[in-house]
C-alpha positions as YAML, in Angstrom:
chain: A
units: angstrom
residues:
- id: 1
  name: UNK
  ca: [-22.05, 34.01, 35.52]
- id: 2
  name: UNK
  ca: [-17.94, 33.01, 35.45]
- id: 3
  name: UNK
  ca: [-19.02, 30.66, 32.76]
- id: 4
  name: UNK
  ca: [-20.79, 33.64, 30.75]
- id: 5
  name: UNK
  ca: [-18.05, 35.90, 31.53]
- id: 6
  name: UNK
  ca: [-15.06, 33.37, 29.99]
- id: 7
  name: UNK
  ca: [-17.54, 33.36, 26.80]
- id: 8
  name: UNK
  ca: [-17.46, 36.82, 26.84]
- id: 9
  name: UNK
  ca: [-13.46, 37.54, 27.30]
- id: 10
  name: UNK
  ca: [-12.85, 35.23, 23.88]
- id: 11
  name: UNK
  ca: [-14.92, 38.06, 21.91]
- id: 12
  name: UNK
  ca: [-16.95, 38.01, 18.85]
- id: 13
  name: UNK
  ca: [-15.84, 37.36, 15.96]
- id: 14
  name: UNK
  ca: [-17.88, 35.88, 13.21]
- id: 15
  name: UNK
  ca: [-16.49, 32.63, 11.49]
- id: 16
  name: UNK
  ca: [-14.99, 32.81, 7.81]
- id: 17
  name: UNK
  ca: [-16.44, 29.94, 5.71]
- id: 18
  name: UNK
  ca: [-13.45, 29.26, 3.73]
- id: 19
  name: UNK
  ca: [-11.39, 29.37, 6.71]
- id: 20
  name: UNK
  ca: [-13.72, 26.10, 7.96]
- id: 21
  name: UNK
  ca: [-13.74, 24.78, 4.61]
- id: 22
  name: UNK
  ca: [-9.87, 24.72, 4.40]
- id: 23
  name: UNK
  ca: [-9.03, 23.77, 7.92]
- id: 24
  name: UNK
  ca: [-12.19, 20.63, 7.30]
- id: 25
  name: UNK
  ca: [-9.94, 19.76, 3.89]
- id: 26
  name: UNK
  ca: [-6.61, 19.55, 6.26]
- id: 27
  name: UNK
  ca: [-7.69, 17.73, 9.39]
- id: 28
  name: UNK
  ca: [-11.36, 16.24, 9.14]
- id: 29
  name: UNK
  ca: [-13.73, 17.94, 11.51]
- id: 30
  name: UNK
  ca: [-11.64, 20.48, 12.12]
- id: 31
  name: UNK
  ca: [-13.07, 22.96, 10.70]
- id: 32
  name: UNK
  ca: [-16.10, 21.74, 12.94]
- id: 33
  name: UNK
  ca: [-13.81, 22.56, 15.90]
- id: 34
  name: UNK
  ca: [-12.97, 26.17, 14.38]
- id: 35
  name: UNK
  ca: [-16.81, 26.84, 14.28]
- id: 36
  name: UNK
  ca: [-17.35, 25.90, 17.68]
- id: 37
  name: UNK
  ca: [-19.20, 22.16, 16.73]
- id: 38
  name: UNK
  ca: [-16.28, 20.16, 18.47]
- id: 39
  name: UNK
  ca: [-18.84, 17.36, 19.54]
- id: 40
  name: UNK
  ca: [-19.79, 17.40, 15.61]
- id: 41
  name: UNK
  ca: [-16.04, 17.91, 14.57]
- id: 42
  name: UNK
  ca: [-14.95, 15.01, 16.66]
- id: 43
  name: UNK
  ca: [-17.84, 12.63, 15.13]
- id: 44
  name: UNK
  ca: [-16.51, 13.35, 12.03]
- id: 45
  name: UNK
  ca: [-13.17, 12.25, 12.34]
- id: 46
  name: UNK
  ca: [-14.30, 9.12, 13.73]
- id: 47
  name: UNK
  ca: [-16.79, 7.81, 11.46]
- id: 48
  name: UNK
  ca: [-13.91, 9.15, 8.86]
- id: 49
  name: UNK
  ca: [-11.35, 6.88, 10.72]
- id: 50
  name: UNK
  ca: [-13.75, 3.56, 11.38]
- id: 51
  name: UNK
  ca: [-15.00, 4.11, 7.80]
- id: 52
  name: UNK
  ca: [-11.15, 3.68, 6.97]
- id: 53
  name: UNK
  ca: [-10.57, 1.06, 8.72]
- id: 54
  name: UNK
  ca: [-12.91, -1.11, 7.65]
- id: 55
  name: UNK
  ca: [-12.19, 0.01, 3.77]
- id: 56
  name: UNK
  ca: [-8.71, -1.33, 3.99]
- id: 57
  name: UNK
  ca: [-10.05, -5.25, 3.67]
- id: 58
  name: UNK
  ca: [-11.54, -4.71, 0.69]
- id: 59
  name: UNK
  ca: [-7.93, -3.21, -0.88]
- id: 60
  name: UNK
  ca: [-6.76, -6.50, -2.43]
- id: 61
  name: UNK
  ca: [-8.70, -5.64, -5.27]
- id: 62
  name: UNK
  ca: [-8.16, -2.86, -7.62]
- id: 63
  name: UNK
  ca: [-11.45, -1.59, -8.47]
- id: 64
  name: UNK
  ca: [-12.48, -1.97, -4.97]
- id: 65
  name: UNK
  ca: [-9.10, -0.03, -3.17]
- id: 66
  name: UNK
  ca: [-10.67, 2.78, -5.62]
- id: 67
  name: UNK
  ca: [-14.09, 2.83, -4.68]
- id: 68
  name: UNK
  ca: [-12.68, 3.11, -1.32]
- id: 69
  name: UNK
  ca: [-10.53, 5.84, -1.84]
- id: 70
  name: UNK
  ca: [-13.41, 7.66, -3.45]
- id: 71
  name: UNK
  ca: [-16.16, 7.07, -0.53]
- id: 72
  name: UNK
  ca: [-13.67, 8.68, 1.59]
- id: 73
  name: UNK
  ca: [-12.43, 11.55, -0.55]
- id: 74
  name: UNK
  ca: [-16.01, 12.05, -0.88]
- id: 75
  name: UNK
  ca: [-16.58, 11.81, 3.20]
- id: 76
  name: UNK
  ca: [-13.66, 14.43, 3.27]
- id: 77
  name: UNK
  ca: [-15.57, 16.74, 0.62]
- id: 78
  name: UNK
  ca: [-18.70, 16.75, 2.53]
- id: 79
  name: UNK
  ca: [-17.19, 17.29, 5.64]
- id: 80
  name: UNK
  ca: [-15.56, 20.61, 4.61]
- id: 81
  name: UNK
  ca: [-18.91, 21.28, 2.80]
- id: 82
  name: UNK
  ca: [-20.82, 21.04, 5.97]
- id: 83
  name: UNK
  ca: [-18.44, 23.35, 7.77]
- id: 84
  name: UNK
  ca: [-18.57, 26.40, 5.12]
- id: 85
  name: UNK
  ca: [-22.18, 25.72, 5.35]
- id: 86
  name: UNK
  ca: [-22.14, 25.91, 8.96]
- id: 87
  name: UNK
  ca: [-19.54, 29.02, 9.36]
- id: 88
  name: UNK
  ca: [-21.85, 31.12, 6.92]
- id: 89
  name: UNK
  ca: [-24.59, 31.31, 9.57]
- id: 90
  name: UNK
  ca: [-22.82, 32.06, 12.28]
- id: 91
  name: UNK
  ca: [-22.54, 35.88, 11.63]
- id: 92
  name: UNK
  ca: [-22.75, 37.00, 15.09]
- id: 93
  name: UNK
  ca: [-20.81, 34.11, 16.64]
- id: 94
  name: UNK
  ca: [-19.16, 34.49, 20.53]
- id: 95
  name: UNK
  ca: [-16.17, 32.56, 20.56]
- id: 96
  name: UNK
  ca: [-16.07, 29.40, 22.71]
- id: 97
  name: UNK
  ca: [-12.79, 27.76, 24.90]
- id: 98
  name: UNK
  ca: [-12.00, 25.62, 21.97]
- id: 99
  name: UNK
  ca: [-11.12, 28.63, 19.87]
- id: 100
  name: UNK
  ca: [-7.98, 28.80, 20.37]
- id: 101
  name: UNK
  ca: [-4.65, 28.47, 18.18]
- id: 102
  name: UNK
  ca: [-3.21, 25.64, 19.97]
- id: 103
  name: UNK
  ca: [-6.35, 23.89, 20.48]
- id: 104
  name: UNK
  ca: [-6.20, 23.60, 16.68]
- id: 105
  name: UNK
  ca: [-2.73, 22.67, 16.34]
- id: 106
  name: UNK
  ca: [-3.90, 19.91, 19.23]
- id: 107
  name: UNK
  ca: [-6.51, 18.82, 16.55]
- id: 108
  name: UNK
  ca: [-3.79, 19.02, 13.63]
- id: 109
  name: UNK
  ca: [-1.46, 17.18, 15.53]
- id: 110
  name: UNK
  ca: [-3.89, 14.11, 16.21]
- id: 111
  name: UNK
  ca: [-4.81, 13.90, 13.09]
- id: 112
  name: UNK
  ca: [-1.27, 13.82, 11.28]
- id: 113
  name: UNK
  ca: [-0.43, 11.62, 14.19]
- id: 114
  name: UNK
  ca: [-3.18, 8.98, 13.61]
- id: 115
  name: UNK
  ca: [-2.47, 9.17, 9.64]
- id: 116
  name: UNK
  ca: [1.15, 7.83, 10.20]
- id: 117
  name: UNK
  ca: [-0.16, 5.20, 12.69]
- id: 118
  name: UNK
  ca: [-2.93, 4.61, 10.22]
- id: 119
  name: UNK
  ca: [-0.38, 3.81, 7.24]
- id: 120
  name: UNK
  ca: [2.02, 1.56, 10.23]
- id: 121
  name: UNK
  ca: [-1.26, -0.58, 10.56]
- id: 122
  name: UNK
  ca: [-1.88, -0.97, 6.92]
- id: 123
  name: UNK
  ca: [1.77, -1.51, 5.62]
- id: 124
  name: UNK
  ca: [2.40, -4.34, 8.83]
- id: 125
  name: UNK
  ca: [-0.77, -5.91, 8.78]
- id: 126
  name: UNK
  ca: [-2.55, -5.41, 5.35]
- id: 127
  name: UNK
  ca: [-0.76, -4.18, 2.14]
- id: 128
  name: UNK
  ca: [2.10, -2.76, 1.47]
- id: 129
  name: UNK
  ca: [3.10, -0.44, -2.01]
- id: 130
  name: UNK
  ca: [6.50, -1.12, -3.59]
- id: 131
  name: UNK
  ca: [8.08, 0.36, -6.33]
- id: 132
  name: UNK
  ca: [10.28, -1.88, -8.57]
- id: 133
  name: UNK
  ca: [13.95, -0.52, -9.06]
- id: 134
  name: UNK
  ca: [15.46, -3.12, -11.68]
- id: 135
  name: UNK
  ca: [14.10, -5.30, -14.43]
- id: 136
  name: UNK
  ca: [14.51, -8.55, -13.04]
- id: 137
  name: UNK
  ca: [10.84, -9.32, -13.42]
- id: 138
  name: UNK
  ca: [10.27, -8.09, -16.85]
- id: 139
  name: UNK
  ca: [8.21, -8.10, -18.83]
- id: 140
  name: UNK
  ca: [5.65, -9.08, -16.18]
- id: 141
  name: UNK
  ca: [6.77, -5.61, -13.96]
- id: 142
  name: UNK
  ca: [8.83, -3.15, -15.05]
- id: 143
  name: UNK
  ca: [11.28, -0.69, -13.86]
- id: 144
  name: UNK
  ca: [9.52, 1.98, -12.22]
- id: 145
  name: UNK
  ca: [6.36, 0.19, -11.66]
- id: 146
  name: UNK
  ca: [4.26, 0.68, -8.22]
- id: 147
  name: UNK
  ca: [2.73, -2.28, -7.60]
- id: 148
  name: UNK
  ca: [0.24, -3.31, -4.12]
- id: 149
  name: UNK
  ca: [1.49, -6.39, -1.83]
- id: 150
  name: UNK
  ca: [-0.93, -8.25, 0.62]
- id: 151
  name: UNK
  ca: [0.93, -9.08, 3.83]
- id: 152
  name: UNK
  ca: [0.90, -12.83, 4.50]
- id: 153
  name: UNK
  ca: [0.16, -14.44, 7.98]
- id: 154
  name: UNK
  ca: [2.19, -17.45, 8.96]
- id: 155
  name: UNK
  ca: [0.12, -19.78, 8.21]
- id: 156
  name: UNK
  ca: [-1.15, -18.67, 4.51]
- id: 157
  name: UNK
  ca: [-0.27, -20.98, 1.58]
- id: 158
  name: UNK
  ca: [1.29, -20.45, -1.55]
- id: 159
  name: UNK
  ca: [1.02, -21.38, -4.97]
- id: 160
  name: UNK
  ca: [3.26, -21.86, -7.90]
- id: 161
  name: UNK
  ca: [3.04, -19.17, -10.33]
- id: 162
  name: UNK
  ca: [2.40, -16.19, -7.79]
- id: 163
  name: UNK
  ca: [4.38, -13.45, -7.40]
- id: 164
  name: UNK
  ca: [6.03, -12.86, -3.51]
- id: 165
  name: UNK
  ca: [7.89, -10.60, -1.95]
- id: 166
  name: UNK
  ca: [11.17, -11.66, 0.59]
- id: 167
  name: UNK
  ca: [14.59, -11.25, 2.18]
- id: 168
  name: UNK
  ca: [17.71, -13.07, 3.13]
- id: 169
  name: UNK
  ca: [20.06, -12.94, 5.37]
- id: 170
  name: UNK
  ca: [23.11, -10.95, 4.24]
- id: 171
  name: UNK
  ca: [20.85, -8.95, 1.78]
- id: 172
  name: UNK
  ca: [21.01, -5.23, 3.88]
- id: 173
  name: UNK
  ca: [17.19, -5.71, 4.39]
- id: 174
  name: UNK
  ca: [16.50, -5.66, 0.62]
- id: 175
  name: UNK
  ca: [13.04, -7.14, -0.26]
- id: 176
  name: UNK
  ca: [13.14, -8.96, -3.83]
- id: 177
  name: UNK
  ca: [10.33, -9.55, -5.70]
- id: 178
  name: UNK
  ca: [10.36, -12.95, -7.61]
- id: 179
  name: UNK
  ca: [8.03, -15.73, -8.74]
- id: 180
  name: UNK
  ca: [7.13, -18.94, -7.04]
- id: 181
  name: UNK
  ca: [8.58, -21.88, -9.15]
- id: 182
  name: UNK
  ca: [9.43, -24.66, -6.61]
- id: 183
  name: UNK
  ca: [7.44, -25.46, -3.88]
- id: 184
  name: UNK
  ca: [7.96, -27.50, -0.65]
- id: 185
  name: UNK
  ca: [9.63, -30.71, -0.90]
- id: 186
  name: UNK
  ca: [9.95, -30.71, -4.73]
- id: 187
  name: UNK
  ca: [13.47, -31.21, -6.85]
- id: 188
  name: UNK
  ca: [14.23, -28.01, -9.33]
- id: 189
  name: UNK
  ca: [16.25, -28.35, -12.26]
- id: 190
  name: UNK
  ca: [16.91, -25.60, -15.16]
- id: 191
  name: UNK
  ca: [18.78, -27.37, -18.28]
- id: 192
  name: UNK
  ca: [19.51, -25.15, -20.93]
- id: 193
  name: UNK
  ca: [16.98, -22.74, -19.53]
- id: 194
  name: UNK
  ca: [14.47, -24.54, -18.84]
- id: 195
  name: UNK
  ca: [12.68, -25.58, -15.52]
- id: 196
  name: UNK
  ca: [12.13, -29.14, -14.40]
- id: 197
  name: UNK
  ca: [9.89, -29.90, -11.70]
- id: 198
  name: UNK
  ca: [10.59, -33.30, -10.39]
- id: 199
  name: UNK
  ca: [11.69, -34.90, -14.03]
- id: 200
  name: UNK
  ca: [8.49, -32.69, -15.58]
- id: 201
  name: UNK
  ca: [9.29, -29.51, -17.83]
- id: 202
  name: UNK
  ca: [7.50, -26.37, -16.53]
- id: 203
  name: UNK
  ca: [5.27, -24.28, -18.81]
- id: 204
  name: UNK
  ca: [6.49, -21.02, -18.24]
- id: 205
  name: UNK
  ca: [4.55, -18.56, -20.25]
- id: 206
  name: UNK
  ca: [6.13, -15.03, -18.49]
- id: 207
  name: UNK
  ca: [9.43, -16.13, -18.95]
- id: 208
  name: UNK
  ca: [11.84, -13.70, -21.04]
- id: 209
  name: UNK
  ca: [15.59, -14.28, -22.57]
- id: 210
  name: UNK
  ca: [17.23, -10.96, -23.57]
- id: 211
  name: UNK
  ca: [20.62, -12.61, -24.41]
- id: 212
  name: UNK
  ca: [22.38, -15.63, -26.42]
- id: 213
  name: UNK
  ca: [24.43, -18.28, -25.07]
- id: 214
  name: UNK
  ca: [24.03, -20.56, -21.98]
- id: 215
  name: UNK
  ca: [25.90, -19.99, -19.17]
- id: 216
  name: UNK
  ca: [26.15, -22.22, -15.95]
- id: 217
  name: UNK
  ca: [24.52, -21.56, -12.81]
- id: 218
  name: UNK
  ca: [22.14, -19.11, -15.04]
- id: 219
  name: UNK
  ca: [20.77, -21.53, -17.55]
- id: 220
  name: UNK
  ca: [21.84, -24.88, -16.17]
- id: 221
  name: UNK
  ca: [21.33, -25.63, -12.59]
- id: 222
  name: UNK
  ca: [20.90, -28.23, -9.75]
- id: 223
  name: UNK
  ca: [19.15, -30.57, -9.17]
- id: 224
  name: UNK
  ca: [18.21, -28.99, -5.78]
- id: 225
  name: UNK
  ca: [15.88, -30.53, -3.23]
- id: 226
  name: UNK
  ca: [13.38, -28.42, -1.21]
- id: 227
  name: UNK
  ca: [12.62, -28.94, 2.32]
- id: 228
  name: UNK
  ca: [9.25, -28.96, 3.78]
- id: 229
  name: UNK
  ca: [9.30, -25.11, 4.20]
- id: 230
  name: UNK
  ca: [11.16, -24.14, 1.28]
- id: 231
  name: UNK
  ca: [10.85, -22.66, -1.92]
- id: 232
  name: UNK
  ca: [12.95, -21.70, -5.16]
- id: 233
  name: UNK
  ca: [12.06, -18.49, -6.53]
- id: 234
  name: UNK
  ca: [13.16, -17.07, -9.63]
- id: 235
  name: UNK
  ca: [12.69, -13.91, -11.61]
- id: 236
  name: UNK
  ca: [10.92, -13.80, -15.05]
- id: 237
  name: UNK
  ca: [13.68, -12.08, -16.65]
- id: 238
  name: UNK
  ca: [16.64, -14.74, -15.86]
- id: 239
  name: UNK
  ca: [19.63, -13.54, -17.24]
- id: 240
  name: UNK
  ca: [19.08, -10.50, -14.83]
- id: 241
  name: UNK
  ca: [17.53, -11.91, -11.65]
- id: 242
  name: UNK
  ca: [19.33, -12.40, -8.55]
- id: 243
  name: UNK
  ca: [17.51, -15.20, -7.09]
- id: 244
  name: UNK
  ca: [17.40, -18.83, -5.84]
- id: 245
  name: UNK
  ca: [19.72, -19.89, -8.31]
- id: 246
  name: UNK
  ca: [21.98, -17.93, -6.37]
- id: 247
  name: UNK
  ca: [20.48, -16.89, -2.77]
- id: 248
  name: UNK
  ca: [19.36, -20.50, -2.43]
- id: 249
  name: UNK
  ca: [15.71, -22.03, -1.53]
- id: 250
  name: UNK
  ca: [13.55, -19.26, 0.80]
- id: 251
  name: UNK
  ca: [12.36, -20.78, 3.38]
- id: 252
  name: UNK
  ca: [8.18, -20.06, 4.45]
- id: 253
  name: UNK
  ca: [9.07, -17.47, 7.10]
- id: 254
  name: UNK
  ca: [11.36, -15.07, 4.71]
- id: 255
  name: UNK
  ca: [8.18, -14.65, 2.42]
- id: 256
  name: UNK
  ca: [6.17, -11.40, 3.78]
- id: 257
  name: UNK
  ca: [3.97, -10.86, 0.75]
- id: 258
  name: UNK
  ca: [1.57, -11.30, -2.23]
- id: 259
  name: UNK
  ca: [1.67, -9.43, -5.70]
- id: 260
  name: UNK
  ca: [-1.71, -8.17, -6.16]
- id: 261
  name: UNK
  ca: [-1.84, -5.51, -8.70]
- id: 262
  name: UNK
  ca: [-0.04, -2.59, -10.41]
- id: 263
  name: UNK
  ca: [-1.82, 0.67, -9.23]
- id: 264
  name: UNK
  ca: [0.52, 3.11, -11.12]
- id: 265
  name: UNK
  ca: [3.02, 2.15, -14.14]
- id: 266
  name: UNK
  ca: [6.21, 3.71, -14.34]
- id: 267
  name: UNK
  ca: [6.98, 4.14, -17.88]
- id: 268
  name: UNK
  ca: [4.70, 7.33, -18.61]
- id: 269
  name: UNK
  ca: [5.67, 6.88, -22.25]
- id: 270
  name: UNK
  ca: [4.70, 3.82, -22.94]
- id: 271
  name: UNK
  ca: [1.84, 3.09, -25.54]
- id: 272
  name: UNK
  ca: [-0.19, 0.59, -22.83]
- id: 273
  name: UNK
  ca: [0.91, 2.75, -19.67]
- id: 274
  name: UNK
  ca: [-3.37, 3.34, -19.19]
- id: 275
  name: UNK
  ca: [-4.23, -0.26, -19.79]
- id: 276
  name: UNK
  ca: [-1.49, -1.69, -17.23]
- id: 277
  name: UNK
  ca: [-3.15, 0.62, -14.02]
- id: 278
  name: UNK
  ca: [-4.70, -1.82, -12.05]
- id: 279
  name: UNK
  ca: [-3.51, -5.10, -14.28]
- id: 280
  name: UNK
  ca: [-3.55, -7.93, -11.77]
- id: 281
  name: UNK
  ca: [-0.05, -9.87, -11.20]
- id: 282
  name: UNK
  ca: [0.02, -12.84, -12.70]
...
């Protein structure tokens, strides 16, 4: 009977559908909540959350970060879809305990709370989304251009060739992006521009020169020595690249990630902005 009574000092009120549909499209499964379903409300934001969490390994690729981000916009569709659905038959609905305003700003507030956590988790353990501020690595990336990062572990290898992401010491925190040229225990020469890799020319197809002349340090440089941990790391535009021709060989532990892919070019007016969405880093 005190049970019944409680019910019965909330009121009726019968539940507006767009009402669940819009609080379902804002916090997932709370529209569940607003329609008296909590139990079904918080099953959906769970499966919505696992679902997410096991989506994020399969981000390294471009096709497959979009597939991902589909399946779950379409989770988040169906979700607010079931609760309009729901709400329209519940014309002569008695509210329950969990209809109250701060009850849903509880909900709100969980949600919003586990999306930031959500995006700590993915940018220090996963990938990470940069957006390039200078042209240092053109034409490869270009000002402007947001581009995904995998987040090494300690123990992953590198490659030459690949593009990485570090800092220095004395930088401010700044993260450069540069390419691998040198790698551990290898000597690095540049004469007249070009690279030497223990006595052996490079073939450096990304490379690009924007001015005349040779200068020193710029265009002729070394021969430096790498240590077992080390690595020189240049920019593909060199006559505007700050790198180890002038912050020295980065050692393993300053490199935190992996170019994947460009998921949104910068220059909006540029003739191959469509075909350079997703373009691998090479």
């Amino acid at each position: 009977m005190a049970e019944t009574d409680a019910h019965n000092s909330l009121g009726t009120k019968p539940r507006n559908p767009w009402l669940a549909l819009l609080l379902s499209l804002v916090a997932v499964g709370l529209g569940q909540v607003y329609n008296g379903q909590w139990k079904k409300g918080v099953g959906f934001y769970l499966a919505e959350l696992l679902v997410a969490l096991f989506m994020v390994l399969f981000w390294a690729d471009f096709a497959a970060m979009l597939l991902c981000v589909s399946i779950l916009l379409g989770y988040n569709l169906f979700a607010a879809g079931e609760a309009f659905a729901s709400a329209r038959k519940l014309t002569g609905y008695t509210l329950k305990p969990c209809n109250r305003v701060w009850i849903y700003l509880v909900c709100l507030g969980i949600s919003l709370g586990t999306g930031a956590a959500f995006e700590q988790v993915v940018n220090g353990w996963f990938f990470k989304a940069y957006k390039v501020p200078s042209a240092s690595m053109l034409p490869t990336i270009r000002v402007g251009d947001h581009f995904m990062v995998e987040v090494l572990e300690p123990e992953d290898t590198l490659a030459r060739g690949e593009i990485v992401i570090f800092s220095m010491p004395g930088t401010k925190g700044r993260d450069f992006v540069k390419r691998v040229v040198g790698l551990p225990g290898e000597t690095v020469e540049v004469r007249e521009r070009r690279v030497y890799i223990d006595g052996a020319p490079l073939d450096e197809p990304y490379v690009c020169y924007t001015r005349e002349g040779i200068l020193p340090v710029r265009d002729t440089f070394g021969p430096v020595s790498l240590g077992s941990d080390q690595y020189f790391l240049m920019g593909d535009n060199r006559e505007d690249s700050l790198d180890s021709r002038w912050l020295g060989p980065v050692p393993r532990d300053r490199i935190s990630g992996r170019a994947g892919y460009i998921y949104f070019p910068g220059d909006l007016n540029a003739p191959d902005w469509a075909d350079r969405v997703g373009a691998p880093l090479r």
